[in-house]
C-alpha positions as CSV (number, residue, x, y, z in Angstrom):
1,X,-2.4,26.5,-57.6
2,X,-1.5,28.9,-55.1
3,X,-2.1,29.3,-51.2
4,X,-2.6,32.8,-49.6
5,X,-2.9,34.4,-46.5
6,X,-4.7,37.7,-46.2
7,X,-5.0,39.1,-42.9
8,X,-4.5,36.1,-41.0
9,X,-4.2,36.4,-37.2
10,X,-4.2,34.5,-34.4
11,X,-4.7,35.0,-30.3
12,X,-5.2,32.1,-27.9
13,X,-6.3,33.5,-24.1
14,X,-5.3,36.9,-25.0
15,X,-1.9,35.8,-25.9
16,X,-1.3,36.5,-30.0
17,X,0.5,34.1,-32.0
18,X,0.0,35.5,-35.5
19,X,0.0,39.0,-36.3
20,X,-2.6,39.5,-39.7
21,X,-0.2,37.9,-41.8
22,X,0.1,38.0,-45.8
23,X,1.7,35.8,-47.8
24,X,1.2,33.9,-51.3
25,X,3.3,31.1,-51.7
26,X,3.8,29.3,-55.1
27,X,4.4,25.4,-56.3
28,X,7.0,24.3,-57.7
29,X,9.7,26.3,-55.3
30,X,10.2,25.8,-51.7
31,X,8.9,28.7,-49.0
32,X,11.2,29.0,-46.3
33,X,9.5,30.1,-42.4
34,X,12.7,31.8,-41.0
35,X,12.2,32.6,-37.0
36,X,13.6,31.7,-33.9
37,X,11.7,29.7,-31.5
38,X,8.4,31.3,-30.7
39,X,8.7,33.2,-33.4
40,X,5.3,31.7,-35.1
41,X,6.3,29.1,-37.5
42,X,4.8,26.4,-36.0
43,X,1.4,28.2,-35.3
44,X,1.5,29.7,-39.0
45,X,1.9,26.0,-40.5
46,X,-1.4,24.3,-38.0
47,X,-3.1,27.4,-39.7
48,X,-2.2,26.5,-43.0
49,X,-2.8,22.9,-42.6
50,X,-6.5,23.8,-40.9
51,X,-5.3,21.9,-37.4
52,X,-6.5,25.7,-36.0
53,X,-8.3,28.0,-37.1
54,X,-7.4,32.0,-37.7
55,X,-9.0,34.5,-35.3
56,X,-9.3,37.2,-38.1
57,X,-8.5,36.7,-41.9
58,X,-8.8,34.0,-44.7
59,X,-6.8,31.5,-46.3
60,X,-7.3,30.6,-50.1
61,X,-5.9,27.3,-52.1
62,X,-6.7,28.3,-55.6
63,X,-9.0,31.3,-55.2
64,X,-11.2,29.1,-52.7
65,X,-11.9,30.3,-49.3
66,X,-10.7,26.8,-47.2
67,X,-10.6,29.1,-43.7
68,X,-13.1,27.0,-42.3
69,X,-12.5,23.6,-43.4
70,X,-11.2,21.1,-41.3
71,X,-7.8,19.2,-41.6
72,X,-9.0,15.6,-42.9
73,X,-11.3,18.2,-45.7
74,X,-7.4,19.5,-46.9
75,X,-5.0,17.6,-49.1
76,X,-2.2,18.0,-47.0
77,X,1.2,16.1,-45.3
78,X,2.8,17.6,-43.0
79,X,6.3,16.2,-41.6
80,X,7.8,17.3,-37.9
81,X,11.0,17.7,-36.1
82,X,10.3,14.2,-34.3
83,X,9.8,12.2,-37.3
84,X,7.2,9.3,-36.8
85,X,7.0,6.4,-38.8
86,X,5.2,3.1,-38.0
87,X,7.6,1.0,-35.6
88,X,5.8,-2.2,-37.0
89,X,5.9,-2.3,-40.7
90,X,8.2,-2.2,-43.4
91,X,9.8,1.1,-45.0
92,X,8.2,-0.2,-48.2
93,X,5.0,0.2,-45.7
94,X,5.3,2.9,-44.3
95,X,5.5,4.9,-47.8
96,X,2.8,3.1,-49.1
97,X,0.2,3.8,-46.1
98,X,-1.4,6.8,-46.9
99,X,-1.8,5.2,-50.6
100,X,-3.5,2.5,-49.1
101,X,-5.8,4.5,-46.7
102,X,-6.9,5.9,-50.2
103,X,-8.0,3.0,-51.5
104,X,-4.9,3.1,-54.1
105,X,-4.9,-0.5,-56.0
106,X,-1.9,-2.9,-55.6
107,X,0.2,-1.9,-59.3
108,X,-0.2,1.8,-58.4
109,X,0.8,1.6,-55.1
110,X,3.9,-0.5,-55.7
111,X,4.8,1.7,-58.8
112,X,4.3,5.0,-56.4
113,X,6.1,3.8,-53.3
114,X,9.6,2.7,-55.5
115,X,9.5,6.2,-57.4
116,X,9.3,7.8,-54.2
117,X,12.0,5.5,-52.7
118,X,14.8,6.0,-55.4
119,X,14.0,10.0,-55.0
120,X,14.6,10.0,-51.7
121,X,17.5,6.9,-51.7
122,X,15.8,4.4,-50.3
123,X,15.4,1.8,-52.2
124,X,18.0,-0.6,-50.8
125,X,16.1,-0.2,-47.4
126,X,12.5,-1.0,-48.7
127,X,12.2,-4.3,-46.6
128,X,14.0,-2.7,-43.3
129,X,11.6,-1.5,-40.2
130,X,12.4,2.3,-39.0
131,X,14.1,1.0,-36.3
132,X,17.3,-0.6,-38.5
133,X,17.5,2.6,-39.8
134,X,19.8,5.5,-39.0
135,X,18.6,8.9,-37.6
136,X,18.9,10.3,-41.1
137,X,17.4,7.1,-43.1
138,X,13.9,7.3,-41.1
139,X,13.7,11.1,-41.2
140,X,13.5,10.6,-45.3
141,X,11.1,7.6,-44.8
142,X,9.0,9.6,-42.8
143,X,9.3,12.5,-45.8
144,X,8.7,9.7,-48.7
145,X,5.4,9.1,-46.8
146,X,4.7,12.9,-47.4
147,X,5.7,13.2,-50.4
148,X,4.1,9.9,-51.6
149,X,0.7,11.4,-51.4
150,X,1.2,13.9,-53.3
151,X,-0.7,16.3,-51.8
152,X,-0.9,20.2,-52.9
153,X,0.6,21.6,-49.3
154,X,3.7,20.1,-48.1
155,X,4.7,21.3,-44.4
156,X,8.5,20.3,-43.4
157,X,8.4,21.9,-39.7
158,X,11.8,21.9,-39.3
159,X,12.8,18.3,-40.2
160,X,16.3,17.8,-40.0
161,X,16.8,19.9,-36.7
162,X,17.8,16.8,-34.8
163,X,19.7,14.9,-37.3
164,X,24.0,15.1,-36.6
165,X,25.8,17.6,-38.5
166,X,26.7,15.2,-41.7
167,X,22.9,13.5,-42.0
168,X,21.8,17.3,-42.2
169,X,24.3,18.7,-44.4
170,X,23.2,15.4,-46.9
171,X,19.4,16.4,-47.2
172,X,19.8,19.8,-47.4
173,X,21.1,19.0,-50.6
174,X,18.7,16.8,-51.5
175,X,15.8,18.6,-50.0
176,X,15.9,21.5,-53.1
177,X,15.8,19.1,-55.6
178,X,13.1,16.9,-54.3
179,X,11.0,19.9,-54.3
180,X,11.9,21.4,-58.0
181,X,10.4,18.0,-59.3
182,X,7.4,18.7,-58.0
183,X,4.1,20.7,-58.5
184,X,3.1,20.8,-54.7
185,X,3.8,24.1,-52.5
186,X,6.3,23.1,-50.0
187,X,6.7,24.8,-46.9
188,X,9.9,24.7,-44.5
189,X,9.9,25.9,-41.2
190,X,13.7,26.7,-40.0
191,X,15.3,28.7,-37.1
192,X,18.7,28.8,-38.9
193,X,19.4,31.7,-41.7
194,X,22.0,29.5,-42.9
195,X,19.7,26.8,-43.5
196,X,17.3,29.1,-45.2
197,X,19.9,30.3,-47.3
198,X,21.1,26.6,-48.5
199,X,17.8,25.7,-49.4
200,X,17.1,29.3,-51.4
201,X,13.5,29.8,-52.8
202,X,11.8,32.5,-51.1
203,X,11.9,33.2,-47.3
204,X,9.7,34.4,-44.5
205,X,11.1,36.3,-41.9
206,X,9.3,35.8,-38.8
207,X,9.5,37.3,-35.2
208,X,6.6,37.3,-32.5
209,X,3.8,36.0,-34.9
210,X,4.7,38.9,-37.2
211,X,6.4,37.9,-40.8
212,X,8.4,41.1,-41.4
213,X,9.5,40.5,-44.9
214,X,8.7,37.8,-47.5
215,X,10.7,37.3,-50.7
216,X,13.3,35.6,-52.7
217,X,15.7,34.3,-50.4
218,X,19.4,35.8,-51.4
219,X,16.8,39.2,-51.6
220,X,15.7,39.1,-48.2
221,X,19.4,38.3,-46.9
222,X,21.0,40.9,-48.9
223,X,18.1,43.9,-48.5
224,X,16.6,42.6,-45.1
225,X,13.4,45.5,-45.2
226,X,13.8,46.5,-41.9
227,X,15.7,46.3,-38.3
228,X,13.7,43.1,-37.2
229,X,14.3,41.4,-40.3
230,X,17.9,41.9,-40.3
231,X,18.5,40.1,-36.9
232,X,15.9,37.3,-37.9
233,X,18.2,36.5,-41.2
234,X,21.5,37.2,-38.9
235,X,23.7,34.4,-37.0
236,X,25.6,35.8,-35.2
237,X,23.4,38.8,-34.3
238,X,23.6,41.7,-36.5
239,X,25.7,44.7,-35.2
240,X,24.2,47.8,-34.9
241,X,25.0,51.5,-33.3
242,X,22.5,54.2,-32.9
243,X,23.5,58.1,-34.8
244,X,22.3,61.1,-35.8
245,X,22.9,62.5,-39.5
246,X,24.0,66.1,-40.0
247,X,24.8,67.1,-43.4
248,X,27.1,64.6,-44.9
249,X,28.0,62.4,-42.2
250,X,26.3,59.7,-39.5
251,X,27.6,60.9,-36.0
252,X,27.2,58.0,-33.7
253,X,26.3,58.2,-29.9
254,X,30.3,57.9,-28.9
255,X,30.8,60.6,-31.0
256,X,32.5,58.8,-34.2
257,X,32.1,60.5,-36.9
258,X,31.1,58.8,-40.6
259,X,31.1,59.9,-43.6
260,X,28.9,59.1,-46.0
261,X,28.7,58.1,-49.4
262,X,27.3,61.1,-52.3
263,X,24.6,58.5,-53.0
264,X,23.7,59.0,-49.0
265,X,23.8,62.7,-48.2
266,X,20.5,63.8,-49.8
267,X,18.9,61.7,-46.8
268,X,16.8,64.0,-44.4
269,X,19.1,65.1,-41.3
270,X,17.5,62.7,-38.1
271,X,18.5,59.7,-36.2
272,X,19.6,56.8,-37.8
273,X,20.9,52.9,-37.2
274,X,23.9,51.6,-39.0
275,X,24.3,47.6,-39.2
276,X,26.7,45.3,-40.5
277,X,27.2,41.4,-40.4
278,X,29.6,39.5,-37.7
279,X,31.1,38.3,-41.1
280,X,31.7,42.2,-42.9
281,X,34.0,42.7,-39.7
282,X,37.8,42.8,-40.0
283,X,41.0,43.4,-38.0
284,X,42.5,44.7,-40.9
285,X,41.7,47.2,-43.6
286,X,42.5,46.1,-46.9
287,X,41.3,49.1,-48.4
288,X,42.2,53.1,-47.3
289,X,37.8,53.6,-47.3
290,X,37.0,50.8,-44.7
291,X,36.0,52.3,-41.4
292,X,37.8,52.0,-37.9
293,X,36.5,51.3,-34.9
294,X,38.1,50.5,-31.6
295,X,36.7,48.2,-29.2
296,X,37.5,46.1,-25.7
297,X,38.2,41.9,-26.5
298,X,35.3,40.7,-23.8
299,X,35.8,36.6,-25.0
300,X,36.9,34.8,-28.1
301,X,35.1,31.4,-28.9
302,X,36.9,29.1,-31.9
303,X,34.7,27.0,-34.0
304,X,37.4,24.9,-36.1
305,X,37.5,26.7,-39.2
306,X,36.6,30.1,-37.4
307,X,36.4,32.2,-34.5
308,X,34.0,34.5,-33.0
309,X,34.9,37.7,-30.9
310,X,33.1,39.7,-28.9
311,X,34.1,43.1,-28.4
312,X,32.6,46.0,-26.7
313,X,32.5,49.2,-29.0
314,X,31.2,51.8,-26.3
315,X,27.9,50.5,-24.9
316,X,27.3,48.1,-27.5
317,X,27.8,44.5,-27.9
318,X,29.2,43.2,-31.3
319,X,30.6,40.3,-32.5
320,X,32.8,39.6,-35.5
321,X,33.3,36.4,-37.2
322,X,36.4,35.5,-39.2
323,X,38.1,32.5,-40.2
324,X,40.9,30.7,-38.5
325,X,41.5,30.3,-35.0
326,X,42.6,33.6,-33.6
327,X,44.3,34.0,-30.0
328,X,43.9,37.3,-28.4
329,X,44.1,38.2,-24.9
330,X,40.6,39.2,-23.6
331,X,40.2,42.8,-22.1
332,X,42.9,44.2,-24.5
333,X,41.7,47.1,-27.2
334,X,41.9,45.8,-30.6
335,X,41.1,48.1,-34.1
336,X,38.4,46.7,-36.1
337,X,37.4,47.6,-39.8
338,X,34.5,47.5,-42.0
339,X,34.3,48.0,-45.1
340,X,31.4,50.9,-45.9
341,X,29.7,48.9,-49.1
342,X,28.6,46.3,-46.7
343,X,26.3,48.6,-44.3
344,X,22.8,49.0,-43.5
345,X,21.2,52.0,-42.6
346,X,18.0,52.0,-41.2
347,X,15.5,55.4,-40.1
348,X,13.8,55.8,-37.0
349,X,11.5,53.7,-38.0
350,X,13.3,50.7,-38.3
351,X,13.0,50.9,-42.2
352,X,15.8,50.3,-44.8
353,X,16.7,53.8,-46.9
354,X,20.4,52.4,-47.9
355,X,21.9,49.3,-48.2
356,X,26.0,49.7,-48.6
357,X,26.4,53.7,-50.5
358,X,23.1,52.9,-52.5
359,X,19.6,54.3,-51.2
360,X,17.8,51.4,-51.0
């Protein structure tokens, strides 16, 4: 079983919310939706659930045309950032309604509800009502009652967004191996790359009702296709500066000069835009081939285990990201390094042609 996409688009009064998207996702590994707000997510999940319907396009489940079918004609579950469970009944209840609205008899529901309960770890809590439970304890009730269905689309539209930091980090964990058990096509609708890149699978990069790149997950991350993509799967924001290539080297707009790699100088002569990670930025090279740039300290902002700065690097705005807490006075100049294998380079276009000194 599969569920595709082909040419699916959107617009509501004018406005679009999904650009004729493509996409085939697969059972039996989890799809990650990776946008910021706005970006679509939401609106690509109603379409796939059939709670709206496309303006232009079709949507398959197994070869069969479903673009017109309703919601309650669909095999779906579909679990939101507010998770709702019924106030009233039981945990054991709640996982055992949408059994029961099937007209599931008594051994098979009981048999159901406590598989899905020890999956999900909650067991112990079968005879509890939501509202005994922790933040984290209802949000996997509320997925038990999805999963209990077992229904061929699974929609997770970003679930664990308003958990606290340790409830998250704990079903992230989980989440993976919930899914790998099963034959359903989960889909999981994030704003966060880093929780895209803990859950793996394959990833959807999203921006303006537009998915710019679709693929296994550490792929997209490490050979984002294009410009837009890059900043989607970036957090911080990816840095970026705007140059021309002439011969063997990238000149950029304040006039530094890079060499590039053998590998790179075949590519036509025209303007290109170099990009690096927050994270490939150092204030130290470690090795005689990084490249130096120098930049104005604008803030400083320390995390715990890390701190972010800032920096002005002509007219551009970057950021770097390294670990420990870091005190430096803000407004002074300060050398920073990358190293060369850990850049992007991107045409006018906004396309990838080299990732690190490899065409891409």
């Amino acid at each position: 079983m599969a569920l595709e996409l082909q040419g699916v688009s959107r617009t509501v009064n004018g406005q679009v919310h999904i650009r004729s998207a493509n996409l085939r996702l697969e059972p039996g590994v989890i799809n990650v939706l990776l946008g910021p707000t706005a970006a679509g997510k939401t609106s690509l999940m109603r379409l796939m659930a059939g709670l709206d319907r496309p303006s232009a396009g079709r949507i398959l489940v197994s070869g069969t045309d479903v673009t017109g079918a309703a919601v309650q004609e669909r095999d779906v579950a579909m679990v939101y950032q507010e998770f709702i469970n019924y106030p009233g009944k039981s945990v054991y209840e709640n996982i055992a309604s949408p059994l029961r609205l099937k007209g599931k008899a008594g051994q098979e529901v009981d048999a159901a509800v406590r598989s899905t309960a020890e999956l999900l770890k909650l067991t112990p809590l079968l005879q509890r009502k939501p509202l005994e439970l922790s933040g984290g304890q209802q949000q996997r009730c509320a997925l038990a009652r999805a999963l209990v269905k077992q229904a061929r689309l699974v929609l997770l539209d970003e679930p664990l967004a308003n958990l606290d930091y340790k409830l998250r980090e704990e079903l992230r964990a989980e989440i993976p191996n919930i899914f790998a058990q099963s034959q359903t096509i989960f889909v999981y609708a994030t704003s966060e790359p880093e929780e895209a890149l803990l859950l793996g699978g394959n990833t959807a990069t999203l921006h303006e009702g537009e998915v710019c790149q679709f693929g296994p997950t550490a792929s997209v991350y490490r050979r984002p296709a294009t410009i837009r993509s890059a900043e989607v799967f970036s957090d911080p924001p990816i840095n970026l500066a705007v140059g021309d290539k002439m011969g063997p080297a990238l000149k950029l707009e304040d006039g530094h000069s890079i060499e590039l790699a053998p590998e790179l100088v075949g590519l036509s002569d025209g303007r290109y835009t170099l990009g690096f990670r927050a994270h490939d930025l150092s204030l130290q090279a470690p090795d005689s081939g990084y490249l130096r740039f120098d930049c104005q300290l604008t803030g400083t902002e320390v995390t715990g285990s890390e701190t972010f700065l800032y920096l002005a690097q002509a007219d551009r705005s970057w950021v770097g990201r390294l670990p420990g807490v870091l005190s430096r006075p803000v407004g002074e100049t300060i050398a920073v390094w990358v190293n060369p294998q850990h850049l992007y380079l991107f045409d006018a276009t906004g396309r990838l042609v080299a990732c690190g000194s490899e065409p891409a």
